[in-house]
N, C-alpha and C positions, 0 to 999 in steps of 0.2 A: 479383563479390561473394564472401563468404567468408564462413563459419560464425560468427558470436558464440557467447558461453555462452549454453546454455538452463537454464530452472528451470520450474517446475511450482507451480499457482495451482489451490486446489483450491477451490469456493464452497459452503459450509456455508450456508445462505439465512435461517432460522429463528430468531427473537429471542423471545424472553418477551412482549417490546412493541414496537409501532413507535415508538424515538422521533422528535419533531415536526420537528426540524432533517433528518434523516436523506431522502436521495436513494437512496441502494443499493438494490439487488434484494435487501432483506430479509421477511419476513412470519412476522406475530404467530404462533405456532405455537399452532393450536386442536384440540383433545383432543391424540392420542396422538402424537409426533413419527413417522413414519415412517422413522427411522431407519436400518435396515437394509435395506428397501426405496430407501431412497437410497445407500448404500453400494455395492449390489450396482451399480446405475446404475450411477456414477462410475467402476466397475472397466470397466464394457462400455465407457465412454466414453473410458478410457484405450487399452485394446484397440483401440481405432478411431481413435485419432491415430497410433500405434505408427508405420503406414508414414510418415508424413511427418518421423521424425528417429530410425529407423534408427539404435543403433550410439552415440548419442551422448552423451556424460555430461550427467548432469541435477547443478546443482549447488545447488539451492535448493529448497522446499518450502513453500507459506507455505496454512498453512487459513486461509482469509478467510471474513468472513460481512456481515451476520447473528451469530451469535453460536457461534462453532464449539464451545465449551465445552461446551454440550448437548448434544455426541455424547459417546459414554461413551470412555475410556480403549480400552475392547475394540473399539471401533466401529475410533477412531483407529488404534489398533496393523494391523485388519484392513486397513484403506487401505495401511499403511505396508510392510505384508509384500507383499502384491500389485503395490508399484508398485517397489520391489524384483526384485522376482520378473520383471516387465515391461518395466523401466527401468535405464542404467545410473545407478542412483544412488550421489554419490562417496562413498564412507568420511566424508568430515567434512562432507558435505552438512550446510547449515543446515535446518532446519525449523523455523520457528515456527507456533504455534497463536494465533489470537485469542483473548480473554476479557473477560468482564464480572465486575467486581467484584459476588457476589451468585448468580452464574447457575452455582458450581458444583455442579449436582445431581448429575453422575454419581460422579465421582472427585476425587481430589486432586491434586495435580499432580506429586506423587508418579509416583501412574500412569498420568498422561502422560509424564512422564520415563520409565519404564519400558516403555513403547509407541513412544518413539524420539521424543520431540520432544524439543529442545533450549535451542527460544526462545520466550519468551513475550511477548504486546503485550497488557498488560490497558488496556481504555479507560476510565480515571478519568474525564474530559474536568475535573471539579474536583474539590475537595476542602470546597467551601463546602455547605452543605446546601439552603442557599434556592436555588443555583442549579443543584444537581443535581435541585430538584422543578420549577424551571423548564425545566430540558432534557428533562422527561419521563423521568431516568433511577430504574430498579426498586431502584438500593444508596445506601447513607450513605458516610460518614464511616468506619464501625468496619466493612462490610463491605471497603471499599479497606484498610484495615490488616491486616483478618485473610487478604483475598487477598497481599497482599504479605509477609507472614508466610510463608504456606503456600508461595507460590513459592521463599521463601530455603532452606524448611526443607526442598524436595525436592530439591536439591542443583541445581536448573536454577540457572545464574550468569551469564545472558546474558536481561535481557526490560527490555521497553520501557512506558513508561508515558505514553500518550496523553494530552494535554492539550487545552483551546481557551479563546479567549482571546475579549473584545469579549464578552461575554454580554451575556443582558437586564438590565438594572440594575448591571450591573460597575463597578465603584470601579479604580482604578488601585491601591489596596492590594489590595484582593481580589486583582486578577489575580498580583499579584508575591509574595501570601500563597501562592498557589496554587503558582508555582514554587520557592519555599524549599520547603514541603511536600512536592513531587515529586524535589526535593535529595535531602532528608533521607532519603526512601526507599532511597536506595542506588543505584538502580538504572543499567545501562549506559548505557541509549539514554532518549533523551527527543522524543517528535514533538508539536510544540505549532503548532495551528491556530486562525487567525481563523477564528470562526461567521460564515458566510453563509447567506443566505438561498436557498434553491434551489426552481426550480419543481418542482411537485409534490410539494409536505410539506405540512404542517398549519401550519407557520410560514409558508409561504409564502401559505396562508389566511387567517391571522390571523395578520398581520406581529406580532413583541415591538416594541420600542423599545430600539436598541441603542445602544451609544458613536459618539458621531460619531467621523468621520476622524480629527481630532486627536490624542484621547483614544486612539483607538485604536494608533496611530502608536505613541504612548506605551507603551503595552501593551506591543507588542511589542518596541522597544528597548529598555526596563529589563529586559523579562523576558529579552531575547538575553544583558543586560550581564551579568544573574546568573549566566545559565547558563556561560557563559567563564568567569568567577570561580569559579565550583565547577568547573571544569576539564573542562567538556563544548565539544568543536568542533563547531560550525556547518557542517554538511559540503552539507547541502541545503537549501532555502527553508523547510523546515518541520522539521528532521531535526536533531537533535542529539548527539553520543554521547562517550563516551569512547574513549581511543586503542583501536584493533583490533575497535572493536566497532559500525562500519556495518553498518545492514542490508544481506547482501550480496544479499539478493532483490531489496531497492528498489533499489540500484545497477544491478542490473541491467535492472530499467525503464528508468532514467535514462540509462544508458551506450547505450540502444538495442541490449539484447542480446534473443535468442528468448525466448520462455514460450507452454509451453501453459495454456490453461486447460480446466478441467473443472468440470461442476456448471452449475447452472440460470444463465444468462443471462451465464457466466464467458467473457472474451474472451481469444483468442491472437493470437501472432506467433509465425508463422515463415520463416525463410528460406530462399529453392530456387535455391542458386547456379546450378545447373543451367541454372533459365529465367528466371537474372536479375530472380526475383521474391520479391517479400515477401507473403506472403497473411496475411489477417484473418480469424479466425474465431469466430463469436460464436453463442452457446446460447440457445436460447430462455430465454427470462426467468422464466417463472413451474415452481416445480419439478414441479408436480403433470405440466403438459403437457411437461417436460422431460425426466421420466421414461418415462413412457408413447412420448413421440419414439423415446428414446435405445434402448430395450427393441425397436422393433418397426422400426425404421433409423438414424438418423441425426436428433439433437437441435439441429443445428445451424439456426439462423437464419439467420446469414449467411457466405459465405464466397469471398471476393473478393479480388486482385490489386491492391495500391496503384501507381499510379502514380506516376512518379517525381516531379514536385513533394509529394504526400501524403508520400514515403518521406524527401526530405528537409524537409519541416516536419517532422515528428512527430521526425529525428534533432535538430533545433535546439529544437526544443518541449523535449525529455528531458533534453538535455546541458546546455540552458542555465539547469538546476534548481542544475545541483552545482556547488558553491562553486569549486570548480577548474578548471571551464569544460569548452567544447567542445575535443576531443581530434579534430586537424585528422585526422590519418593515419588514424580511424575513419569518414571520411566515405563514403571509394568504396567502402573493404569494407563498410561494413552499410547503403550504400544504392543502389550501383551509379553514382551521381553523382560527376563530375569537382569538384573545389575549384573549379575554374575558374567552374563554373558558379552559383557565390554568391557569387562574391570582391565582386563589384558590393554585394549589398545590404551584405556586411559591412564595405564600405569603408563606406557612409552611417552604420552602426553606432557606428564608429569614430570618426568625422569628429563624432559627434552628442554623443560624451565616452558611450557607453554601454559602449562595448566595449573592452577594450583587445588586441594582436595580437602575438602573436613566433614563432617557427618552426614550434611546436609547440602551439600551441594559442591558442584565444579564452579572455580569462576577464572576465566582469563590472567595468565601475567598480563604487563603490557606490551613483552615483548608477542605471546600468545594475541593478544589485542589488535597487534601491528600485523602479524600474520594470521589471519583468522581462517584464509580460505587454507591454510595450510592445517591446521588445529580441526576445521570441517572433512577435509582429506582423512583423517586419520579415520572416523569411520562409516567410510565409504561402504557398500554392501560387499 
């Protein structure tokens, strides 16, 4: 086995509101955010992965939440000095911050640009109103405009704007209303997801009534076609951008490279060529007990050894996201596993019109394309 790139997933927990759709390890922040009190956490928590990647450039940065926005600019910048100071972080490291249209109280993006972020993912999810009061989301219409403003005007030139698709009562113009609108904005990157229903949410309490399959289908293909047309590539299942400007954080999900994570219930990867191993490690969930863990030892919930079926699902789960497929010659370096030791299920892949094969890599039919979690099925442990 042999080293991947690593990047660094930092979990901001904390939202204004829960909303109804929403599975993450998020929570409604009641009185006073704890802010700094979580910050100092997050620094011990880095301090205490240190020894398992040694030496090694970090090329990525991404604050996920919950709603990272509600950390102030100063909060930001003190994470970014420390993990600097701790870390080799590159020169052109990406960083992006989360945001919600509406949830900027502290600063502007200004001075998060000035605290060293460079990318931004604000979560629109739409631009209609009736179905922003039905996602439970806290902004309109004219707060997504004047964040999208503000992000132009702070000189950031790189941020993404979250979309989803199938809503409660969604029209097939709505939906493709929705993506002209996320056009227009300018912006790089565009990540557009079907709503599903997940256990334990409040939609998953009281289902909505959503697009059936058909309708939905729909959805998504006119809204792909638009996107090509304005000159966005389809680079992952849900992922779309302009030339140079993939998330390269998410790629490196995908490509099955390392990430720590840090923050309340954040998951890592890394790997110990050493013992032929991949370890998983994941933080307690709830911040309050996370902090208190991480402060008095170790916040970790779990932390374990994949074995080699797990090691290679999870590489065919990642790689068979991106539109360019599985990159064969990554198989033994980031999982320890021979080729030889799947050629079997990927000849049935093959043989099934899902895959197609040449020296160098697997990559999706489009019929494989349309069925992917079936294509991921295939090598299951």
């Amino acid at each position: 086995m042999e080293l991947p790139p690593l990047s660094l997933y930092v979990h901001l927990p904390w939202c204004v509101r829960k909303c109804p759709y929403c599975d993450f390890n998020s929570h409604a922040v009641k009185g006073e955010l704890p802010g700094d009190e979580y910050v100092n956490a997050l620094i011990l928590d880095l301090e205490k992965e240190l020894p398992l990647v040694w030496g090694r450039p970090v090329h990525s940065v991404f604050f996920g939440g919950g709603t990272p926005s509600l950390f102030s600019a100063a909060q930001i910048d003190t994470l970014l000095c420390a993990m600097r100071g701790l870390l080799r972080l590159s020169p052109d490291a990406e960083v992006t911050l989360e945001a919600n249209p509406g949830t900027i109280e502290h600063d502007s993006f200004s001075a998060y640009r000035n605290a060293g972020v460079n990318r931004i993912s604000l979560g629109v999810q739409s631009f209609d109103e009736s179905h922003l009061a039905d996602l439970g989301r806290i902004h309109g219409a004219q707060e997504i405009e004047q964040s999208v403003a503000s992000i132009k005007r702070s000189g950031i030139d790189n941020f993404n704007i979250d979309l989803m698709f199938a809503l409660p009562g969604q029209s097939l113009k709505s939906a493709l209303r929705d993506v002209r609108t996320a056009i227009a904005c300018n912006p790089t990157h565009i990540s557009r997801y079907q709503l599903t229903i997940e256990p334990n949410t409040a939609f998953h309490a009281n289902p909505p009534v959503l697009p059936d399959d058909d309708l939905a289908w729909k959805m998504q293909q006119q809204g792909g076609r638009l996107l090509s047309e304005a000159g966005f590539d389809q680079y992952e299942i849900s992922a779309w951008s302009r030339a140079g400007f993939q998330c390269r954080h998410n790629v490196n999900y995908w490509r099955y490279g390392d990430f720590l994570g840090i923050g309340a219930g954040a998951h890592g990867k890394v790997t110990i060529p050493s013992e032929n191993a991949v370890r998983r490690r994941i933080r307690q969930r709830h911040p309050v007990d996370w902090m208190k863990a991480v402060t008095h030892g170790s916040g970790l919930a779990e932390d374990r050894k994949l074995d080699a079926g797990e090691r290679v699902f999870e590489f065919f789960l990642n790689q068979l996201r991106l539109r360019e497929g599985v990159l064969k010659n990554q198989l033994e370096p980031r999982t320890g596993v021979a080729w030889g030791a799947v050629s079997e299920r990927v000849r049935r892949a093959v043989d099934k019109g899902l895959l197609r094969e040449d020296n160098t890599r697997l990559t999706p039919t489009e019929l494989g394309w349309r069925f992917s979690n079936e294509v991921q099925a295939l090598f299951l442990p």
